[in-house]
Every structure is written in C-alpha cells, then in structure tokens.
MIBAVEX-662292 format. One record per atom (N, C-alpha, C): z, y, x; residue number from 0. Coordinates in steps of 0.2 Angstrom, whole numbers, plus 5000, padded with zeros to 4 digits. Each point is the difference from the previous one (the first is absolute). Layout:
BEGIN
Z | Y | X | NUM
...
END
This chain:
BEGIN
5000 | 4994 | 5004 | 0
5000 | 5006 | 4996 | 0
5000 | 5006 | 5004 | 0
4995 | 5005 | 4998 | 1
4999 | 5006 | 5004 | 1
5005 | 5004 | 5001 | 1
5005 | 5002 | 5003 | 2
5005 | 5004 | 4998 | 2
4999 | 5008 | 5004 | 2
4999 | 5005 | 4996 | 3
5001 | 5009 | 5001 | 3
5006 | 5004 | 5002 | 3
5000 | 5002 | 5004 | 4
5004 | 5007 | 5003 | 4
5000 | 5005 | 4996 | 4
5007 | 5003 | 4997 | 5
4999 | 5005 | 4996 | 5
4999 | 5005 | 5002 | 5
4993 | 5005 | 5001 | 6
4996 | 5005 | 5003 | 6
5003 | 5008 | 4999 | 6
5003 | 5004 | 5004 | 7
5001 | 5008 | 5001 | 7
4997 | 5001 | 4994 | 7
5003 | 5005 | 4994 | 8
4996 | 5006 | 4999 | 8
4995 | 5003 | 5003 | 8
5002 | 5003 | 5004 | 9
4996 | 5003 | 5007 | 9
4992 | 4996 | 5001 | 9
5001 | 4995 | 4999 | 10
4992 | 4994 | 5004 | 10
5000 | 5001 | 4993 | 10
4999 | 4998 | 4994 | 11
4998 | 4998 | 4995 | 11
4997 | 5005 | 4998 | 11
5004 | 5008 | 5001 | 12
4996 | 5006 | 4998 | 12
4995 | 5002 | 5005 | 12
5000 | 4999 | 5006 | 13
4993 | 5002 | 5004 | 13
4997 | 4993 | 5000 | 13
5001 | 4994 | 4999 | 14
4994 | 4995 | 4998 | 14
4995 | 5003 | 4995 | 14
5003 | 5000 | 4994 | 15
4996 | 5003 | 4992 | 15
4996 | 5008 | 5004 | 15
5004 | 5005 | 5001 | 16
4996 | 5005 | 5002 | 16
4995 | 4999 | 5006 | 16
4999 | 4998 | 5003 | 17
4996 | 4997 | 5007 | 17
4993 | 4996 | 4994 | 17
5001 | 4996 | 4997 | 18
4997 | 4995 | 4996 | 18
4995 | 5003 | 4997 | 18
5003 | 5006 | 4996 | 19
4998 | 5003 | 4995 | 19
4997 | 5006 | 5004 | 19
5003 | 5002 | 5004 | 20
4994 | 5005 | 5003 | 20
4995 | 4995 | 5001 | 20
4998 | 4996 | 5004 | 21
4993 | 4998 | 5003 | 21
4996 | 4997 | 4992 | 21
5005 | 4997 | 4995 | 22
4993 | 4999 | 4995 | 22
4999 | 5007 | 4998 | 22
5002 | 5004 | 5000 | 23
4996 | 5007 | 4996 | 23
4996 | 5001 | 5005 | 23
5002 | 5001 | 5007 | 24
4995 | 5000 | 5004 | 24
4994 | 4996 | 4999 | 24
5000 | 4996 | 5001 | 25
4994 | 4991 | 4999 | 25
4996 | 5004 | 4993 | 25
5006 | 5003 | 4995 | 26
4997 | 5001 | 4993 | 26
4993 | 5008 | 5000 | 26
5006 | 5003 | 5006 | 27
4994 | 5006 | 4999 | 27
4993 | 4998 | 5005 | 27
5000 | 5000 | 5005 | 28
4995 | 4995 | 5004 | 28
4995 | 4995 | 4995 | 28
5002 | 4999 | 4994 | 29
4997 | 4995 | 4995 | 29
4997 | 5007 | 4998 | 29
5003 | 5004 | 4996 | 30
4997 | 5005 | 4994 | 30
4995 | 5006 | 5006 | 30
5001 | 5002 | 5007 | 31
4995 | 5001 | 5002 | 31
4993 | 4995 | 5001 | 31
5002 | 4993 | 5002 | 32
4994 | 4999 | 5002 | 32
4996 | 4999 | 4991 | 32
5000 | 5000 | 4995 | 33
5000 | 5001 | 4995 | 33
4997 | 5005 | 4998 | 33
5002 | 5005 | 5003 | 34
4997 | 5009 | 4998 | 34
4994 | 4999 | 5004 | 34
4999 | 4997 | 5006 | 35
4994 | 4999 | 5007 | 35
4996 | 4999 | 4998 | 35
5002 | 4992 | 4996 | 36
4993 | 4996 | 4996 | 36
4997 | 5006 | 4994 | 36
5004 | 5003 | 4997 | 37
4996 | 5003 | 4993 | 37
4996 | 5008 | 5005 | 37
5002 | 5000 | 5004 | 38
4995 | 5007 | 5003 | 38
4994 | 4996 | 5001 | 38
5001 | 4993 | 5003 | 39
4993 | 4996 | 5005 | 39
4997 | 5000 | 4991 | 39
5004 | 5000 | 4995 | 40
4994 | 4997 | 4995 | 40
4997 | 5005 | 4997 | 40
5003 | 5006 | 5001 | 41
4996 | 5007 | 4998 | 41
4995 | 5004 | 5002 | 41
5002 | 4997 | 5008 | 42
4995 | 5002 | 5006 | 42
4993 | 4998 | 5000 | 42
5000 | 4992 | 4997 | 43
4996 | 4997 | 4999 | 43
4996 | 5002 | 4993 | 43
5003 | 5003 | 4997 | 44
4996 | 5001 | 4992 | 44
4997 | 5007 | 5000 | 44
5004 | 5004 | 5004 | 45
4996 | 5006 | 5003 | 45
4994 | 4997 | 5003 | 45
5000 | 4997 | 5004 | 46
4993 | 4998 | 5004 | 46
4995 | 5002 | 4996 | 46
5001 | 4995 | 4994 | 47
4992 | 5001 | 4995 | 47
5003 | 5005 | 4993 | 47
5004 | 5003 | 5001 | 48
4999 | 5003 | 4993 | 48
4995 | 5009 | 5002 | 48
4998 | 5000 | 4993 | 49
4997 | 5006 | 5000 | 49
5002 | 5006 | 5004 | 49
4996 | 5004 | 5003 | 50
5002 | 5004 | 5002 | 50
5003 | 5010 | 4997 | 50
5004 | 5003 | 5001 | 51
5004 | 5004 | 4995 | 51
4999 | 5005 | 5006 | 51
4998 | 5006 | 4997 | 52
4998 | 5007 | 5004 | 52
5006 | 5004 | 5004 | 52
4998 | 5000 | 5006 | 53
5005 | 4999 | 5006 | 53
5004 | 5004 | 4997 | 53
4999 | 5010 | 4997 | 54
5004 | 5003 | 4999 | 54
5005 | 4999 | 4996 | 54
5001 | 4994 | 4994 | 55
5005 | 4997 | 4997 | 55
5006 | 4997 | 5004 | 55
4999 | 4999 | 5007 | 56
5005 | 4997 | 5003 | 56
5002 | 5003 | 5007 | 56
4995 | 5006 | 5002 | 57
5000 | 5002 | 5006 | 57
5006 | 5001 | 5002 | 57
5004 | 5007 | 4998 | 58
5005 | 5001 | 5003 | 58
5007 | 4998 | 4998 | 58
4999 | 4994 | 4995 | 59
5009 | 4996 | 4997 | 59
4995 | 4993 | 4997 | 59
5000 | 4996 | 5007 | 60
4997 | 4992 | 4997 | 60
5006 | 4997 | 4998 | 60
4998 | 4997 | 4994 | 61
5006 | 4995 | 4995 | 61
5005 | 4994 | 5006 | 61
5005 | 5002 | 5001 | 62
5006 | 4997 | 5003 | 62
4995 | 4992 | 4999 | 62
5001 | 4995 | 5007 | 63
4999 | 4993 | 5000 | 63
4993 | 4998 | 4996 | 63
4997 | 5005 | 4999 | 64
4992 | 4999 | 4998 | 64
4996 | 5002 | 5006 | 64
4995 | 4997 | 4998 | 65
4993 | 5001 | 5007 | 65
4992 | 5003 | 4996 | 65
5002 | 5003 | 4996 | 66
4994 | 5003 | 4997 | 66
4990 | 4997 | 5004 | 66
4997 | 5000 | 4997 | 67
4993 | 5000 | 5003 | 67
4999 | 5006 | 4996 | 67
4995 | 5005 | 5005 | 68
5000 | 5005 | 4997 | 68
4991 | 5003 | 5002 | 68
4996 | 5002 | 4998 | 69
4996 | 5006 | 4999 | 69
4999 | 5006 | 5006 | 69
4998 | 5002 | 5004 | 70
5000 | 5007 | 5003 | 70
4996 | 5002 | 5003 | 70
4996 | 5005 | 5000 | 71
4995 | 5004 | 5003 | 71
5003 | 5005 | 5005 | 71
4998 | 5001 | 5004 | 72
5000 | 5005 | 5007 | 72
4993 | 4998 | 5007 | 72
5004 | 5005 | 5005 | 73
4997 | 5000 | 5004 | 73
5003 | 4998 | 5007 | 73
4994 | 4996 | 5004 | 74
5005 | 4998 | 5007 | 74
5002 | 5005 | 5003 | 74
5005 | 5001 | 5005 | 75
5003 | 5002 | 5007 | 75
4998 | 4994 | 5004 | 75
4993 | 4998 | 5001 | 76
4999 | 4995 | 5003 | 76
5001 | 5002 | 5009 | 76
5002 | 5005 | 5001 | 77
5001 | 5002 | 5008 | 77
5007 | 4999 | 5001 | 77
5005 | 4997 | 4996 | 78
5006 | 5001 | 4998 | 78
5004 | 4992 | 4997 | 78
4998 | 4997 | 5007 | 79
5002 | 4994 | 4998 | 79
5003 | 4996 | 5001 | 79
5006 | 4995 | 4999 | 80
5007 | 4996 | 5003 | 80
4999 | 4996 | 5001 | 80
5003 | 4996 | 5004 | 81
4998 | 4992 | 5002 | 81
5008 | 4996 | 5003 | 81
5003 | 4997 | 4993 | 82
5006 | 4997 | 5004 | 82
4996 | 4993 | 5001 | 82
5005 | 5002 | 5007 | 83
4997 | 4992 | 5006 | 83
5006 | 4995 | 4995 | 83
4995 | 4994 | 5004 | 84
5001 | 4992 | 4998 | 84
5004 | 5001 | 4994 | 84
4996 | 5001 | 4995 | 85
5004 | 4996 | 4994 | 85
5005 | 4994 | 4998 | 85
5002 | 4998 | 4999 | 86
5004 | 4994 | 4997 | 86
4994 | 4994 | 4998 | 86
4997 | 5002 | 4996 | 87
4996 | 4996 | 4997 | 87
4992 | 4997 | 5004 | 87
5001 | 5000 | 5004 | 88
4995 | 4996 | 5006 | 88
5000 | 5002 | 5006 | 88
5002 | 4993 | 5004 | 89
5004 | 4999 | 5005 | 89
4995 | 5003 | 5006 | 89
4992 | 5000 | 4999 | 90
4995 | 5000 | 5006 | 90
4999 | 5008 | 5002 | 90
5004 | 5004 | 4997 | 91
5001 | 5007 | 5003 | 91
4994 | 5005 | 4995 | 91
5002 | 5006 | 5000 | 92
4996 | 5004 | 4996 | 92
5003 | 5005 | 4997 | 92
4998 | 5004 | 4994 | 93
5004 | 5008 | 5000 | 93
4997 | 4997 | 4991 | 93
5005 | 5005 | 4997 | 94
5001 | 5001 | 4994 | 94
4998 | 5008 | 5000 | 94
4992 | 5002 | 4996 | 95
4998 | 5004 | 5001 | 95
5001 | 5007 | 4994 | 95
5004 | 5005 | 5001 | 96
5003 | 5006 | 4994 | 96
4996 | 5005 | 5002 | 96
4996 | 5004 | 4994 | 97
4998 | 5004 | 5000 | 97
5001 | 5008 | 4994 | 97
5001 | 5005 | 5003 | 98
5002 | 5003 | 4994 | 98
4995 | 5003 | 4994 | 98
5002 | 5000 | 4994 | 99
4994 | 5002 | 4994 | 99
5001 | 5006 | 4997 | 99
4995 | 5005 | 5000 | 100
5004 | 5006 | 4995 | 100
4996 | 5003 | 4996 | 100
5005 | 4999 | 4993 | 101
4997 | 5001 | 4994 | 101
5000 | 5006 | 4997 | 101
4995 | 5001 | 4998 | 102
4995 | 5007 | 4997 | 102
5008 | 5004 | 4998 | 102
5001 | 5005 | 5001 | 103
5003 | 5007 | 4999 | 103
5007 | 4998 | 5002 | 103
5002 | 4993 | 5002 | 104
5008 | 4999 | 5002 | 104
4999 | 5002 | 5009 | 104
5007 | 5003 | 5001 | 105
5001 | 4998 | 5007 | 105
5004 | 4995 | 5002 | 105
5003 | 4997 | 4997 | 106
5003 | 4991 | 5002 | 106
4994 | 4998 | 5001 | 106
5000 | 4995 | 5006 | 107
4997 | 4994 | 5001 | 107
5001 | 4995 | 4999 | 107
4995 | 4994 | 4998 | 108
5003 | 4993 | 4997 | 108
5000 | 4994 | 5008 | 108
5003 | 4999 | 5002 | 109
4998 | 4994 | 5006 | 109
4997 | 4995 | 4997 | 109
4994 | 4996 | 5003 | 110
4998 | 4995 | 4997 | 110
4999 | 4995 | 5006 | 110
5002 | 4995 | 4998 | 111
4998 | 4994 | 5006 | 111
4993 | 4997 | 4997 | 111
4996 | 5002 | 5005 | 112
4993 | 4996 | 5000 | 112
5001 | 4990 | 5001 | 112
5005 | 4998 | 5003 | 113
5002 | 4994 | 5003 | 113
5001 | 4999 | 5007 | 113
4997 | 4994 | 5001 | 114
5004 | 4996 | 5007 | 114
4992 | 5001 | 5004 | 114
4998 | 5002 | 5008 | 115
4997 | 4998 | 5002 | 115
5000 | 4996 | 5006 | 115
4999 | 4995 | 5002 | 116
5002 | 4996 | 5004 | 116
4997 | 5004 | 5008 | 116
5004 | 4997 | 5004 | 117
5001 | 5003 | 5005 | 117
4993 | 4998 | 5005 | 117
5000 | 5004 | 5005 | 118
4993 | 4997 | 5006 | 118
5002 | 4997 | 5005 | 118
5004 | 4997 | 5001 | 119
5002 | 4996 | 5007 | 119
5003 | 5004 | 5003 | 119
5000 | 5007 | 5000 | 120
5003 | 5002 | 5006 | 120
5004 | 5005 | 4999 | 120
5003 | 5004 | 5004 | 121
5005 | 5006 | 4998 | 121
4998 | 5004 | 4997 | 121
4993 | 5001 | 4999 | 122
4997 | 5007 | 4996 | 122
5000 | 5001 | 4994 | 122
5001 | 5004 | 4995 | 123
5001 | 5000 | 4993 | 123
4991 | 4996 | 4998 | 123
5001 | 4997 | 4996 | 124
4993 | 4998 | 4995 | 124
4997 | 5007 | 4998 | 124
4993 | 5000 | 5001 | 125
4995 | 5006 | 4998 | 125
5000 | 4999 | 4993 | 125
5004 | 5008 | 4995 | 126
5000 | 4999 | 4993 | 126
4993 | 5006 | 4997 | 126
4997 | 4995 | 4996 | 127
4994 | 5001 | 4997 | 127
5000 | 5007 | 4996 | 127
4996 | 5001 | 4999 | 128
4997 | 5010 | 4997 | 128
5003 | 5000 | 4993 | 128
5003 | 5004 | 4996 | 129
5003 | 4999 | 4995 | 129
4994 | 5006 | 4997 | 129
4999 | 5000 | 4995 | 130
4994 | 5006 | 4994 | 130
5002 | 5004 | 4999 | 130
4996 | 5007 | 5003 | 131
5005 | 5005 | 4999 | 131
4999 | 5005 | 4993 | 131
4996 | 4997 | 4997 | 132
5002 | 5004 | 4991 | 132
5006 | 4996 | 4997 | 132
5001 | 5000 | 4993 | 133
5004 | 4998 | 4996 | 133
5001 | 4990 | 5000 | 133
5003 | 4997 | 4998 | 134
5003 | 4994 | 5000 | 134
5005 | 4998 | 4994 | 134
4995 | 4996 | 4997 | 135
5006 | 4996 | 4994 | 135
5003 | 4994 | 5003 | 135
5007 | 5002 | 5000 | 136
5003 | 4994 | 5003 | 136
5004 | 4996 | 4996 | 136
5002 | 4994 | 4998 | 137
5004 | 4995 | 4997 | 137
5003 | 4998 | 5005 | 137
5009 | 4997 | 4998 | 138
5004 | 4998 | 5002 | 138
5005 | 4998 | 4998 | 138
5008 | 4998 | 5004 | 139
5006 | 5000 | 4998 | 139
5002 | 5006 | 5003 | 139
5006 | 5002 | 4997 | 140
5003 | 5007 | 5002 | 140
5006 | 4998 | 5001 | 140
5001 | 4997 | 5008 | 141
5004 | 4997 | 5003 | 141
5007 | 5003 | 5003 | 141
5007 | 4998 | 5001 | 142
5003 | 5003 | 5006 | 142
4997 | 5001 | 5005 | 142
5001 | 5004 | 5004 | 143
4999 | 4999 | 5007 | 143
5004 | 4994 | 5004 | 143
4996 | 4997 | 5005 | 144
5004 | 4994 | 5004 | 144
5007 | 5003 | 5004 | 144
5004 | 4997 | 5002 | 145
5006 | 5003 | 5002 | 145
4998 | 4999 | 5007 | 145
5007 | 5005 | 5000 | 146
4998 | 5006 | 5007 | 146
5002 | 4994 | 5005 | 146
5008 | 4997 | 4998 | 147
5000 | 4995 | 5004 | 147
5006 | 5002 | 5006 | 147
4998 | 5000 | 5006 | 148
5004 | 5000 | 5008 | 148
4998 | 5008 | 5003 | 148
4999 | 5008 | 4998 | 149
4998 | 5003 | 5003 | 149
5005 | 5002 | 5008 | 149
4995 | 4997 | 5002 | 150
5003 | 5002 | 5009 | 150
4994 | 5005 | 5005 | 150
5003 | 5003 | 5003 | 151
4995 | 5006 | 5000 | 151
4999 | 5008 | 4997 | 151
5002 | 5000 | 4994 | 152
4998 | 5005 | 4997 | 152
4994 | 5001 | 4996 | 152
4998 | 5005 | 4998 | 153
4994 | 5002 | 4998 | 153
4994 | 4997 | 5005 | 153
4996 | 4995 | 4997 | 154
4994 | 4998 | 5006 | 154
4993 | 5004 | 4998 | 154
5001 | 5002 | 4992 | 155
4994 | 5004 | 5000 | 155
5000 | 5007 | 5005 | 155
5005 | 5002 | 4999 | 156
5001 | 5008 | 5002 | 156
4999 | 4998 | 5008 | 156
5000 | 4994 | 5005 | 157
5000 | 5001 | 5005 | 157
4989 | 5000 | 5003 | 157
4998 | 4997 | 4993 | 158
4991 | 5000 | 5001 | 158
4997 | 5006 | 4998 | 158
4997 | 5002 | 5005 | 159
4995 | 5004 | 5000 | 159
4994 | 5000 | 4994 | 159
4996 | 4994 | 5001 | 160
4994 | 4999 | 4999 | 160
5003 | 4993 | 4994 | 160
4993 | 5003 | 4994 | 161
4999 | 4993 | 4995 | 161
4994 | 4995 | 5004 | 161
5001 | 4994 | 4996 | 162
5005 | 4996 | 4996 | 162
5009 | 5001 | 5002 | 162
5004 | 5002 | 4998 | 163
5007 | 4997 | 5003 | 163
5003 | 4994 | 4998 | 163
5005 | 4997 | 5005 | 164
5003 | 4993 | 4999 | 164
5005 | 5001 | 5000 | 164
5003 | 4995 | 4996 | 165
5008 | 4999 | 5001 | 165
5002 | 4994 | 4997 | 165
5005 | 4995 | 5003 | 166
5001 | 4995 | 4996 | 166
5005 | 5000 | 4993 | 166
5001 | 5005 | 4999 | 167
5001 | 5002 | 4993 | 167
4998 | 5007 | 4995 | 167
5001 | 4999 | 4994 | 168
4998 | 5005 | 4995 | 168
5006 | 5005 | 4997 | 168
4999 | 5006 | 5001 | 169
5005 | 5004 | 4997 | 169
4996 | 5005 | 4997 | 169
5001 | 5002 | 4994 | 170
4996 | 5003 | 4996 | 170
5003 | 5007 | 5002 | 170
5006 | 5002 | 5001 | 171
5002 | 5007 | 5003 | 171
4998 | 5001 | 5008 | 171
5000 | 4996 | 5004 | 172
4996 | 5003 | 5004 | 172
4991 | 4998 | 5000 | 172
4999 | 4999 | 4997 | 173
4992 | 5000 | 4998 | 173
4998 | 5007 | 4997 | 173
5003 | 5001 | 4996 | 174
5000 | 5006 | 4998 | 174
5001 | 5007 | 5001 | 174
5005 | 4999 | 5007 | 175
5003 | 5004 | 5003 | 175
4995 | 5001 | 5006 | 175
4996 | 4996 | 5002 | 176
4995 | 4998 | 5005 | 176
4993 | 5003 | 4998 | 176
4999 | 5000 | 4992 | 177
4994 | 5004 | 4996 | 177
5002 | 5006 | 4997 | 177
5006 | 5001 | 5000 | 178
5001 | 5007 | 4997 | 178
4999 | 5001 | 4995 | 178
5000 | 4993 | 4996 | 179
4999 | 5001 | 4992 | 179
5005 | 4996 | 4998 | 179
5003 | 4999 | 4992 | 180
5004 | 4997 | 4998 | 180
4995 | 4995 | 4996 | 180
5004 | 4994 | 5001 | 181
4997 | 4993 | 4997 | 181
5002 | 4997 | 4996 | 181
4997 | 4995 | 4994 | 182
5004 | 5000 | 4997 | 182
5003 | 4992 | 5001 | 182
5005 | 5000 | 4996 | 183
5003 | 4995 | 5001 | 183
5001 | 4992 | 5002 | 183
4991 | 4998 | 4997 | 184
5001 | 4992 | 5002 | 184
4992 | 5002 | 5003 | 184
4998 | 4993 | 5001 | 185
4994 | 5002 | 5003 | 185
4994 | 4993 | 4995 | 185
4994 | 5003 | 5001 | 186
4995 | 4997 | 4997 | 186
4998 | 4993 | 5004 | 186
5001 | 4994 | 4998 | 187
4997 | 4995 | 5002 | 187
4993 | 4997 | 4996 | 187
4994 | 5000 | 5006 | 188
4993 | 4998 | 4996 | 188
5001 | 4996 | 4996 | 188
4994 | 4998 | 4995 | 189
4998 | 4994 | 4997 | 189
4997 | 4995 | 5007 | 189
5002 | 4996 | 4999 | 190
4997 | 4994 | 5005 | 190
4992 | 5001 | 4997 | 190
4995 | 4999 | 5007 | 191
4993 | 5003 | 4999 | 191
4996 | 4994 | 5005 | 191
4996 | 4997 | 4998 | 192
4998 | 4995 | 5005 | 192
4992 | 5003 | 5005 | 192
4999 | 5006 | 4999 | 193
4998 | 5001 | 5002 | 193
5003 | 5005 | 5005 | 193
5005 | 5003 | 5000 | 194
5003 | 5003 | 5006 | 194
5000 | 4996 | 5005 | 194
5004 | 5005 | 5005 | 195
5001 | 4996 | 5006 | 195
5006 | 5000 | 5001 | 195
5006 | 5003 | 4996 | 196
5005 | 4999 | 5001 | 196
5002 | 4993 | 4995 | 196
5007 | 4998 | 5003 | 197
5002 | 4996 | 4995 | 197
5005 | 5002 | 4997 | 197
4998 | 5000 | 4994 | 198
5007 | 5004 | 4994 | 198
5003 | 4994 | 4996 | 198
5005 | 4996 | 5005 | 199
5005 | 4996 | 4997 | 199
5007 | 5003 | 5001 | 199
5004 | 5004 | 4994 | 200
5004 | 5001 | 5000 | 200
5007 | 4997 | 4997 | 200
5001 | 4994 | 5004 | 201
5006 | 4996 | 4997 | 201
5005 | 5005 | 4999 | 201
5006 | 4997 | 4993 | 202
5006 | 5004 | 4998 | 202
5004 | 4999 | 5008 | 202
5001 | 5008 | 5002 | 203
5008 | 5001 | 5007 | 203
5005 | 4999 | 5000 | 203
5003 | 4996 | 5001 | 204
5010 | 4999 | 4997 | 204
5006 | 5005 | 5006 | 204
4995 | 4999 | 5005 | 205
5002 | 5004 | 5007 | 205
5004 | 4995 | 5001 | 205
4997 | 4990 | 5004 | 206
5007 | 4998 | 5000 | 206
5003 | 4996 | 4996 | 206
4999 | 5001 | 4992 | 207
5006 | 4998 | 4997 | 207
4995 | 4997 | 4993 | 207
4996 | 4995 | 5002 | 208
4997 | 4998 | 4993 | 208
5005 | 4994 | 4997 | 208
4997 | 4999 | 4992 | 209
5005 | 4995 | 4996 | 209
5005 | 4994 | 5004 | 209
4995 | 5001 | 5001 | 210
5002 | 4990 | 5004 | 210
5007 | 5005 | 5004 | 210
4998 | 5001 | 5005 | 211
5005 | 5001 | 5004 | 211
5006 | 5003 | 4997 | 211
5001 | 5004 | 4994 | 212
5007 | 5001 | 4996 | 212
5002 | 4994 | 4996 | 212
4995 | 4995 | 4999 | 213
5002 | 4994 | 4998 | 213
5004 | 4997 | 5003 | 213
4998 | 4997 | 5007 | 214
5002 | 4999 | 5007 | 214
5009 | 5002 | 5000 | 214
5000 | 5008 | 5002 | 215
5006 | 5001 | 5000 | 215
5006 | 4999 | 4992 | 215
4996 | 5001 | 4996 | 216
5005 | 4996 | 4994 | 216
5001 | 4995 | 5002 | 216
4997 | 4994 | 5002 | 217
5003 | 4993 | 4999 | 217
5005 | 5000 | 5007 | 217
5000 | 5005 | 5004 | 218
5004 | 5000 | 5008 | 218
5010 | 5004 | 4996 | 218
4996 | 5004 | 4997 | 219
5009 | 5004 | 4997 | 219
5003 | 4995 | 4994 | 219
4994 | 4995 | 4996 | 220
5003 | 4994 | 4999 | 220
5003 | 4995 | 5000 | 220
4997 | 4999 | 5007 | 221
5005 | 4996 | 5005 | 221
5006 | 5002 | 5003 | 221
4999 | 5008 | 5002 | 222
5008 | 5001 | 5001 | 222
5003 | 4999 | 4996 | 222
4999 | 5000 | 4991 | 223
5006 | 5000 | 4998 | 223
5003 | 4992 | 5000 | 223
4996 | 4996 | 5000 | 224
4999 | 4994 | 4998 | 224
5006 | 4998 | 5007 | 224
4996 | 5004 | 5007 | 225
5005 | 4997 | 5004 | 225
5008 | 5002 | 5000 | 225
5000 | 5006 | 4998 | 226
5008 | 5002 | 5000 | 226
5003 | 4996 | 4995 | 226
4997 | 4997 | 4994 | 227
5004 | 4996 | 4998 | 227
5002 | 4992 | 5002 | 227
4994 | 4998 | 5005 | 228
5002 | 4995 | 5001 | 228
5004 | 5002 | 5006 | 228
5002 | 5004 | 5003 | 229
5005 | 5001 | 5005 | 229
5007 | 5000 | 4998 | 229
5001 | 5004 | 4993 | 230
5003 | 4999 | 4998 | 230
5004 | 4994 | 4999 | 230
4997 | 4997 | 4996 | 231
5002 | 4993 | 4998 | 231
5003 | 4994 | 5006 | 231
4997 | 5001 | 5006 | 232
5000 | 4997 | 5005 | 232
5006 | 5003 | 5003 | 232
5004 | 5006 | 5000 | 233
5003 | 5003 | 5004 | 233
5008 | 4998 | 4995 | 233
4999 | 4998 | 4994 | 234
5006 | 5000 | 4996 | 234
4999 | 4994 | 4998 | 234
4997 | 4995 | 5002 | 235
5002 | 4992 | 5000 | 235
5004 | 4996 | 5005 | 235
5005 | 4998 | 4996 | 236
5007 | 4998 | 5004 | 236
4996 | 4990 | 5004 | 236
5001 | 5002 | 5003 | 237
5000 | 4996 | 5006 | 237
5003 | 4992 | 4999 | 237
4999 | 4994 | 5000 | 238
5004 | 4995 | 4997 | 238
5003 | 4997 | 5009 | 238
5006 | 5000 | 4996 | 239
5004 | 4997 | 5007 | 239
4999 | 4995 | 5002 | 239
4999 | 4999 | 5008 | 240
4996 | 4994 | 5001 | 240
5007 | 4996 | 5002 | 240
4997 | 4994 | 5000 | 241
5004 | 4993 | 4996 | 241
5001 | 4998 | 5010 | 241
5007 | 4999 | 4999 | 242
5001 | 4995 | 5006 | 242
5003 | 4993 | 5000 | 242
4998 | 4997 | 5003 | 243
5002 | 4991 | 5000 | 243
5007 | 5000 | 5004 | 243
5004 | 4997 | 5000 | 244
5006 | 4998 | 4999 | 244
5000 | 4991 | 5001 | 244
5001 | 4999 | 5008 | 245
5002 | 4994 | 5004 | 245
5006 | 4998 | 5000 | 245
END
C-alpha cells in the first residue's frame, strides 16, 4: 500500500500556482497560434478577392486585414530599394522597392515589384526600366517586413547613389531618405508570369509562425505536468526496508 507524507501548506500552494501558471501559459500560446492560422486564411482570400480602390484603405488599412487593392500613379523609377538576401530564397538576391506617386498626393506608396535573383557575384542584379507615364497597379496592401536587428544605424542616409541597399526596411527612414512622407503599408504585386521578378509573397510571422506557438504550448504543458509529478514524488513516504534477523 502506497503510503503519503502530509505536504506543507507552503508546497501545495506554489505546486497549484506554478501548475496553473504554465497551463494558462500552454493555453495562451494555443489561442495565439489560433489567431496566426486565421490571418494565414485571410491572407489567402485576399489573394483572389476583387480588388477595392486604393483610396478606401490608403491612409487607415482595416486592423489584421490585407486588402488587394486598385492604384494608379507614377514611378520614382530612379528611386529604388533593394533589401539584400531575403528570407525566402536561399541562392542570394534583393527584394526590389520602388516608390509610386499618385496624382495630386504627396505621400508616396512603396511597392515591391518582388524578388530578383542574384548574379553570382557581389554586384547588385541590373534592375529593368520601369514606364515612365501612368501605371495601374494591383495588389495586397501589406505591412512592411520587419525591421528586425538594426546595427549600424541609418544605412540609407549613409548611400549616396540609387539603387540603395539595406538588409532591412524601415518606412521612416525611407521616407526620411525621400523627403516625402509614405504611407503606411506597402504595395505588394500581383504575381505576373511574365515579369522578371518573382512575386511570391508568403504570410511574415517574424519568427513566430503557428506551429512554433503550438510547440511551445505543449513545452509549458509539460512543466505543469512536471511540477506535479515532482510533487508527488517528493511527498511519497518511503517503505522501510525490511531486515532479516539470524
């Protein structure tokens, strides 16, 4: 027969609170990556839904939506940003940002044309002539990518001469580098199989997509799991071991 040590107040009240924090934790960890999966499914539905006249969203886009949107302007094709080695293809190349500016505004819209793949060598890829009259363009009206690790400082303000590079994107110093104000998200193309770019724009988690908050829910449900079998193990009385008698 199992026999138990009767356990301190003390341990029984930071067993239960030790426990109970790590399931809420486990539990929020669950209800994010839950929140993650329903952007990826909106993100997706934006892909193909109709497009809505950029002015409707320009300067206040709908919290956790990704609008595809409508818009007419003209290049700043001398004006063009290039973040090195994207995430999303490992053989090297620049994610190509050009500014667009529409008729009587002076905000400008960022738009990424897409990925161009790199030339073997240190040199940026030669980017193709952009049209210099008017431009209807579709797309999602995205975040910007995150900024990330800025070390260094300003890397625009240290380039002279366009194209500029930088391994990240910051729309305030982009702005601050054009001397115009921009707006808020930025325009990602329609994938175009006649470009040269590739406009594959997977949903950014920065890091942190579902799975991996899944991951760590079922890790804080372990600790609780494990504090109580510690518990248990620490206030089980010991059976006294039997001696023979000659």
């Amino acid at each position: 027969m199992t026999r138990w040590r009767r356990p301190a107040w003390w341990s029984v009240l930071l067993t239960v609170a030790a426990a109970a924090l790590f399931v809420r934790l486990g539990l929020w960890q669950l209800d994010r990556a839950a929140y993650k999966e329903s952007l990826v499914q909106r993100y997706a539905a934006s892909a193909t839904a109709s497009p809505v006249p950029f002015e409707q969203v320009a300067a206040n886009p709908p919290a956790d939506a990704f609008p595809r949107v409508a818009v007419r302007g003209r290049w700043l094709g001398d004006r063009a940003y290039l973040l090195d080695n994207p995430r999303h293809d490992a053989r090297g190349g620049v994610e190509v940002y050009v500014p667009l500016a529409l008729s009587g505004q002076r905000r400008l819209l960022l738009v990424d044309l897409g990925f161009l793949a790199g030339t073997g060598n240190e040199q940026a890829p030669q980017l193709p002539a952009l049209p210099s009259g008017e431009v209807d363009l579709h797309g999602l009206y995205l975040p910007p990518p995150g900024v990330g690790l800025e070390l260094g400082g300003d890397a625009l303000a240290a380039q002279a001469h366009w194209p500029k590079t930088s391994i990240f994107l910051d729309l305030g110093q982009v702005a601050k580098d054009l001397d115009r104000p921009l707006y808020p998200r930025v325009l990602a193309l329609d994938a175009d199989p006649a470009a040269i770019y590739q406009r594959e724009h997977p949903f950014d988690f920065s890091s942190m997509p579902p799975a991996r908050h899944r991951a760590y829910a079922f890790q804080w449900f372990s600790f609780a799991v494990a504090v109580l079998a510690i518990f248990l193990v620490l206030h089980r009385k010991r059976r006294p071991r039997r001696t023979d008698k000659r």
